[in-house]
C-alpha atoms as a printed R data frame, in Angstrom:
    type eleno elety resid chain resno       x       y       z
1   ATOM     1    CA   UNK     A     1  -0.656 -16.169 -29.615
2   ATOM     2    CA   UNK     A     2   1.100 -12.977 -29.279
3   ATOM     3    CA   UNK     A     3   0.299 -11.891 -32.636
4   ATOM     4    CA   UNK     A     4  -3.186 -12.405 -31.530
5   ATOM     5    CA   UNK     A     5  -2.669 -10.796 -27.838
6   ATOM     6    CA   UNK     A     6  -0.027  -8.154 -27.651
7   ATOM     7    CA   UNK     A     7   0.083  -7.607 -23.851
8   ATOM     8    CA   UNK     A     8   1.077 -10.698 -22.763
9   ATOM     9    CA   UNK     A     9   3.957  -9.656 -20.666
10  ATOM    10    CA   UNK     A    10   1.286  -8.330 -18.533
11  ATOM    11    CA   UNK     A    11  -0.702 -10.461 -15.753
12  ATOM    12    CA   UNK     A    12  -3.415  -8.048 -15.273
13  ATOM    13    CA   UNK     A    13  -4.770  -5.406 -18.262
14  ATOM    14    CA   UNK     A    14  -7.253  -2.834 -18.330
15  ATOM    15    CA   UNK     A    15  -9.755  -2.697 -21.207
16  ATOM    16    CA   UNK     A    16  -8.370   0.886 -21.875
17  ATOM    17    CA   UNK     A    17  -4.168  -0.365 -22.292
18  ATOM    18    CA   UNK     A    18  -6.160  -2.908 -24.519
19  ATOM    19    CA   UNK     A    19  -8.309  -0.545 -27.068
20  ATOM    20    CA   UNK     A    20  -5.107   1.636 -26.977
21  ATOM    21    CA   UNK     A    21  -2.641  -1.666 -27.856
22  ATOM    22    CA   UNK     A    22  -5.105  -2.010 -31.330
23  ATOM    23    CA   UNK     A    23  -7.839  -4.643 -29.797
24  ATOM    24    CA   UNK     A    24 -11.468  -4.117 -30.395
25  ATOM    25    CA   UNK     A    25 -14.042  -4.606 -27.862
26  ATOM    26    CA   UNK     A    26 -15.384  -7.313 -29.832
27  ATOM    27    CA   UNK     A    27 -12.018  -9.296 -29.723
28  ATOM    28    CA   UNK     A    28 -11.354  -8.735 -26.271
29  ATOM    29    CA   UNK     A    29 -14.617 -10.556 -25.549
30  ATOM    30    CA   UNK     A    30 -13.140 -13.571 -28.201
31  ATOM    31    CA   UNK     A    31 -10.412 -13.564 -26.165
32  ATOM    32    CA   UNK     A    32 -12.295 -13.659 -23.094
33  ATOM    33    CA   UNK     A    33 -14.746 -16.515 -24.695
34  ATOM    34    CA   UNK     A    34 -11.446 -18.437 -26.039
35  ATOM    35    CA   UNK     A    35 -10.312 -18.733 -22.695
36  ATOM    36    CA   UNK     A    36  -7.143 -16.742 -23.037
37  ATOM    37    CA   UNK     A    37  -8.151 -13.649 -20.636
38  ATOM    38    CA   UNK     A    38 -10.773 -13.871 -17.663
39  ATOM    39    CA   UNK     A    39 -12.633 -10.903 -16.813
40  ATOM    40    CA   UNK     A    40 -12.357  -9.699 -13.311
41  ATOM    41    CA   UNK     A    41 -14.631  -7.119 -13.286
42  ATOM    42    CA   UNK     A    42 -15.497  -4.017 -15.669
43  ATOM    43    CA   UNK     A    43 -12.138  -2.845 -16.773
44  ATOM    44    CA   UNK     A    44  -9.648  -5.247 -15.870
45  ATOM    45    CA   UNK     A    45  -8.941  -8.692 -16.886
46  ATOM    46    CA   UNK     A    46  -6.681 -10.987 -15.910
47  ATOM    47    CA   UNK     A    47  -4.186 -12.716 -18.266
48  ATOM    48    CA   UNK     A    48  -4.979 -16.575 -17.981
49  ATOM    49    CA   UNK     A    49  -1.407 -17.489 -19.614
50  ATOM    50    CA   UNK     A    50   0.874 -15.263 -18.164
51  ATOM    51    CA   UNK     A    51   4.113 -16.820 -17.922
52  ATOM    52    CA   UNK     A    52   6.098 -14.397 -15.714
53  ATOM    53    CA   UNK     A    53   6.559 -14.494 -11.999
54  ATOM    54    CA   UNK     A    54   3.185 -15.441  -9.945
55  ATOM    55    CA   UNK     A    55   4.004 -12.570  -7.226
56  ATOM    56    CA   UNK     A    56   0.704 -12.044  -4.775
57  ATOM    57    CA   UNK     A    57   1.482  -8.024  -4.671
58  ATOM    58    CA   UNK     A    58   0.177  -8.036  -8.717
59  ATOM    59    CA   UNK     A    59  -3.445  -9.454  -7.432
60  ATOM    60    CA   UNK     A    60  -3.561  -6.028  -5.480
61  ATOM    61    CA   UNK     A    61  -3.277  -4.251  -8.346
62  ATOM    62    CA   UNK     A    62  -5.460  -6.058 -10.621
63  ATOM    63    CA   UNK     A    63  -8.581  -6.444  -8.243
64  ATOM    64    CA   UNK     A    64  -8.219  -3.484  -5.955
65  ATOM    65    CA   UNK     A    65  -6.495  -0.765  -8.592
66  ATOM    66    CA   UNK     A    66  -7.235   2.044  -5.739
67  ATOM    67    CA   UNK     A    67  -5.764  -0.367  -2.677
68  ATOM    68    CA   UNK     A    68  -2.457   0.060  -1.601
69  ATOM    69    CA   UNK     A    69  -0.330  -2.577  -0.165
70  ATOM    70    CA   UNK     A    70   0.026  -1.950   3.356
71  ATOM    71    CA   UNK     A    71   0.963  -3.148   7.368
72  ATOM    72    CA   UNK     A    72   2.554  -6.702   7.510
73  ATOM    73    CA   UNK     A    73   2.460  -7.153   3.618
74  ATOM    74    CA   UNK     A    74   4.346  -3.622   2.939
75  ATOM    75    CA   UNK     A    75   6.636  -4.555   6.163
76  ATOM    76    CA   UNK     A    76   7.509  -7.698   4.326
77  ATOM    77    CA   UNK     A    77   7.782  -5.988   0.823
78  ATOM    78    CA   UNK     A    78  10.715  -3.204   2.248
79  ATOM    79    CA   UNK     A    79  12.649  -5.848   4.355
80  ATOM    80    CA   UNK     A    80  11.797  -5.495   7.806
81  ATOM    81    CA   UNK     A    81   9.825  -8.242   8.497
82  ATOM    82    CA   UNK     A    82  10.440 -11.772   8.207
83  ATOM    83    CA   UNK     A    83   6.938 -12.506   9.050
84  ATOM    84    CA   UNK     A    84   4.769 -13.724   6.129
85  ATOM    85    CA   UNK     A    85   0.719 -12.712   6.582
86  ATOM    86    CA   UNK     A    86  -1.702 -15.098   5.948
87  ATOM    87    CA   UNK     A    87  -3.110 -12.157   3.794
88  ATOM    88    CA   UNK     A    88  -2.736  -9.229   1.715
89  ATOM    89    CA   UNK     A    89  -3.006  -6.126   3.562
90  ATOM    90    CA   UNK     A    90  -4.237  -3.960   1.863
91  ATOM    91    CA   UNK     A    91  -5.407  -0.091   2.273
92  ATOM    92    CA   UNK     A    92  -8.692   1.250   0.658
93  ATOM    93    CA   UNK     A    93 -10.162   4.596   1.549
94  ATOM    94    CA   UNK     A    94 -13.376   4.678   3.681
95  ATOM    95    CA   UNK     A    95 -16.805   4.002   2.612
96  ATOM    96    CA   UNK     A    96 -14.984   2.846  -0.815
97  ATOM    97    CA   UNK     A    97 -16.217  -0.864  -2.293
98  ATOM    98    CA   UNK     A    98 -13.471  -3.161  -3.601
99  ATOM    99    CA   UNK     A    99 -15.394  -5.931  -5.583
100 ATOM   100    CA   UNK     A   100 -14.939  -9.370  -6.247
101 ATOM   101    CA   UNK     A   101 -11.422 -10.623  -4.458
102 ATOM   102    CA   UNK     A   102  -9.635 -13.475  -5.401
103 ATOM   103    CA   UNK     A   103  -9.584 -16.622  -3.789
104 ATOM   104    CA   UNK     A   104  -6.101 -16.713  -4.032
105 ATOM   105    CA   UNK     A   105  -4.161 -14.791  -2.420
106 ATOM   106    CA   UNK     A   106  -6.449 -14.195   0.290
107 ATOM   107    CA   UNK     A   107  -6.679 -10.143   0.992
108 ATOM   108    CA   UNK     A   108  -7.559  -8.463   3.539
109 ATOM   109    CA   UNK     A   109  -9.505  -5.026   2.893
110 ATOM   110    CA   UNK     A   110  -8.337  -2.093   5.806
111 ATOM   111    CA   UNK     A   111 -10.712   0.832   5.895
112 ATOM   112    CA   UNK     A   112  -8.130   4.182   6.164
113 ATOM   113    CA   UNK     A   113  -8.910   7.487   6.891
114 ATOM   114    CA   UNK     A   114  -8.214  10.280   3.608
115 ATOM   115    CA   UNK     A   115  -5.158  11.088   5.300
116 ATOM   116    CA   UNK     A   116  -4.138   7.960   6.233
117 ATOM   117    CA   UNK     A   117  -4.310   6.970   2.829
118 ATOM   118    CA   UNK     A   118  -2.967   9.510   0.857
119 ATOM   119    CA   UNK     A   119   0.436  10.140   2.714
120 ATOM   120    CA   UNK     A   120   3.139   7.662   1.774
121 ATOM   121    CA   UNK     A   121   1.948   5.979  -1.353
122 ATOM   122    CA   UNK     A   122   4.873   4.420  -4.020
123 ATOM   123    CA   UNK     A   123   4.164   2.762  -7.182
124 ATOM   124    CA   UNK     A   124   6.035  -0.368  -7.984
125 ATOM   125    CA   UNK     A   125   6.408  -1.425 -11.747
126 ATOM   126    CA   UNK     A   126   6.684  -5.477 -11.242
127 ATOM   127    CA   UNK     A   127   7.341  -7.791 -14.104
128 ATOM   128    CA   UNK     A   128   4.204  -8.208 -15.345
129 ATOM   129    CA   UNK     A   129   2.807  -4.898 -13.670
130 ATOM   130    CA   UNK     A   130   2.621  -3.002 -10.783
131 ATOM   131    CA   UNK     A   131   1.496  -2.105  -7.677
132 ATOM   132    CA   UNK     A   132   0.466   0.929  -4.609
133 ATOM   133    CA   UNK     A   133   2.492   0.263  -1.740
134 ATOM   134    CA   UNK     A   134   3.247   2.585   1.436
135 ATOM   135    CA   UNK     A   135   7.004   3.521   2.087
136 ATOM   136    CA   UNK     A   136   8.760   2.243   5.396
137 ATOM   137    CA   UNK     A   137   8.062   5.084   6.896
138 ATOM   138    CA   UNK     A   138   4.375   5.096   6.385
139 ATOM   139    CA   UNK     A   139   4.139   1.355   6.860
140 ATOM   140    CA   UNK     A   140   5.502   1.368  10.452
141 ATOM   141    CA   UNK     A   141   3.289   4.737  11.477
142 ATOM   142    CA   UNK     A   142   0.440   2.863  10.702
143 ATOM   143    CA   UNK     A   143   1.463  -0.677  12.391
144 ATOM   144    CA   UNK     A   144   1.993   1.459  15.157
145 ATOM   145    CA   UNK     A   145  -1.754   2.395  14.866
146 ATOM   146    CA   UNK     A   146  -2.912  -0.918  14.309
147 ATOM   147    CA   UNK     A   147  -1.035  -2.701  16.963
148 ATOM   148    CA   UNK     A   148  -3.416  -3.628  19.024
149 ATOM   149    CA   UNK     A   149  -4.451  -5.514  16.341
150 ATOM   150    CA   UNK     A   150  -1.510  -6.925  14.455
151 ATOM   151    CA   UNK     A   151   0.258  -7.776  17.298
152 ATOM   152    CA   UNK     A   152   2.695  -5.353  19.539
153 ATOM   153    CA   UNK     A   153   5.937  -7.733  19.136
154 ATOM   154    CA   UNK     A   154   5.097  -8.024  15.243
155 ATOM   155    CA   UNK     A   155   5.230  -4.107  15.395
156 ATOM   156    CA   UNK     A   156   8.201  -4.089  18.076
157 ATOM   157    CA   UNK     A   157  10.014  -6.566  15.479
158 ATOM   158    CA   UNK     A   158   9.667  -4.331  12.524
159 ATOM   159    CA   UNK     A   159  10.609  -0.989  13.972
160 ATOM   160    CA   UNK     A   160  13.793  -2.459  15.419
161 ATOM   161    CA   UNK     A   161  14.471  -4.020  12.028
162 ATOM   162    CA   UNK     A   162  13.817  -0.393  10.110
163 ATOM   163    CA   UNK     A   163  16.327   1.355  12.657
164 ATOM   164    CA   UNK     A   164  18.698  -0.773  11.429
165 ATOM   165    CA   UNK     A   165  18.017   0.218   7.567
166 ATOM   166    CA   UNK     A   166  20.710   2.093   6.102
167 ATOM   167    CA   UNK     A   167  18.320   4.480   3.707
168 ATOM   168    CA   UNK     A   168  15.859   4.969   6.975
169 ATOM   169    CA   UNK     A   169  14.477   8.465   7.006
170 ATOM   170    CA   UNK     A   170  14.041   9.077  10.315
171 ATOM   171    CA   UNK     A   171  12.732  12.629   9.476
172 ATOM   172    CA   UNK     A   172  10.005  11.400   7.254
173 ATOM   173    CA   UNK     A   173   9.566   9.124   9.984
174 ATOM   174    CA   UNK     A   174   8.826  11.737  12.367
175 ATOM   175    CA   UNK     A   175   6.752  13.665  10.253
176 ATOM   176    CA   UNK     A   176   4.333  10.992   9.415
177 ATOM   177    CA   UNK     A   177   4.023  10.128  13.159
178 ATOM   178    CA   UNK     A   178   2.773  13.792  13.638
179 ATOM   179    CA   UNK     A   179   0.567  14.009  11.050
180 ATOM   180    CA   UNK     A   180  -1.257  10.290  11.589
181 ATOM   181    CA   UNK     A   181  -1.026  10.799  15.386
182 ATOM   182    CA   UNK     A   182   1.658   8.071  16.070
183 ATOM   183    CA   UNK     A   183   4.186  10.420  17.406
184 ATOM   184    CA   UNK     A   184   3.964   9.203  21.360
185 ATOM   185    CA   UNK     A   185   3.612   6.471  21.129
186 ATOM   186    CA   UNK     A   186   6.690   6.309  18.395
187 ATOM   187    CA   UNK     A   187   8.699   8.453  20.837
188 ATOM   188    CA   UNK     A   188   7.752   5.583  24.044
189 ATOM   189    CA   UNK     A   189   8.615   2.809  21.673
190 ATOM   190    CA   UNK     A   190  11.956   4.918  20.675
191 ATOM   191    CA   UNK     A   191  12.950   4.925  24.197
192 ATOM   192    CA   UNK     A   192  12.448   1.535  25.327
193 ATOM   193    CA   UNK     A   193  14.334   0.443  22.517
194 ATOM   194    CA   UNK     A   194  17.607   2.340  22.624
């Protein structure tokens, strides 16, 4: 088999890393037909016998490529949170589409703002892939945004946990908070808590 497929260290591929790895078009549809890849939608397929590890953050990547992991799932990702989501959160920029989801994991599409999304994005190489996730910094900006909606002691919960971090940039931190418009109520929360 991995004379026949050579990406198999790889959960999700793109028909480009495909053409470019030797395989026609024609035996990327065998492959598809034989059952050993499943198409996802026009350029990426997934890998139906990947045997690495089954992490949720690689479905981001392979059907949202422009999402970025973010809120309670990038919380969880860095550390500081102990709370697992029911969902992927992840970020897509306005008026964008994201296609077919999965049914598993379940993931949940946030509409953000071109700033919003832009500022704060990492890529994580994965075995098997990789991912867009927001830093800490950006990740607890925007919970701070959204929470009203995640939950205030979720967001309470996860600041706390990032002032403990030892590699905490507290002037990234700030800096965010000005730019997404986070700053007061960063600076109330700041108070309260010390």
């Amino acid at each position: 088999m991995k004379r026949e497929f050579p990406l198999n260290e790889r959960k999700f591929i793109k028909t480009k890393e495909m053409i470019e790895s030797g395989l026609s078009y024609y035996k990327i549809n065998r492959l598809v037909k034989n059952g050993l890849l499943k198409k996802i939608n026009g350029n990426t397929y997934e890998n139906v016998h990947y045997v690495g590890d089954e992490s949720d953050y690689l479905y981001v990547g392979g059907y949202v490529s422009f999402g970025v992991v973010c809120l309670m799932s990038s919380a969880l990702y860095h550390g500081i949170s102990t709370h697992r989501p029911h969902q992927m959160d992840v970020a897509i920029p306005i008026k964008s589409h994201a296609g077919p989801l999965p049914e598993w994991p379940t993931i949940g599409i946030y509409y953000f703002s071109k700033k919003r999304y832009e500022i704060g994005v990492e890529t994580v190489e994965y075995e098997g892939g990789s991912f867009k996730i927001y830093d800490k910094e950006k990740t607890v900006c925007d919970l701070l945004f959204y929470r009203k909606r995640i939950g205030v002691d979720s967001c309470l919960d996860v600041l706390k946990r990032y002032f403990k971090e030892k590699d905490k940039d507290m002037n990234r931190l700030v800096r965010y908070a000005k730019d997404l418009r986070v700053l007061k109520i960063l600076s109330l929360y700041m108070e309260a808590l010390s």
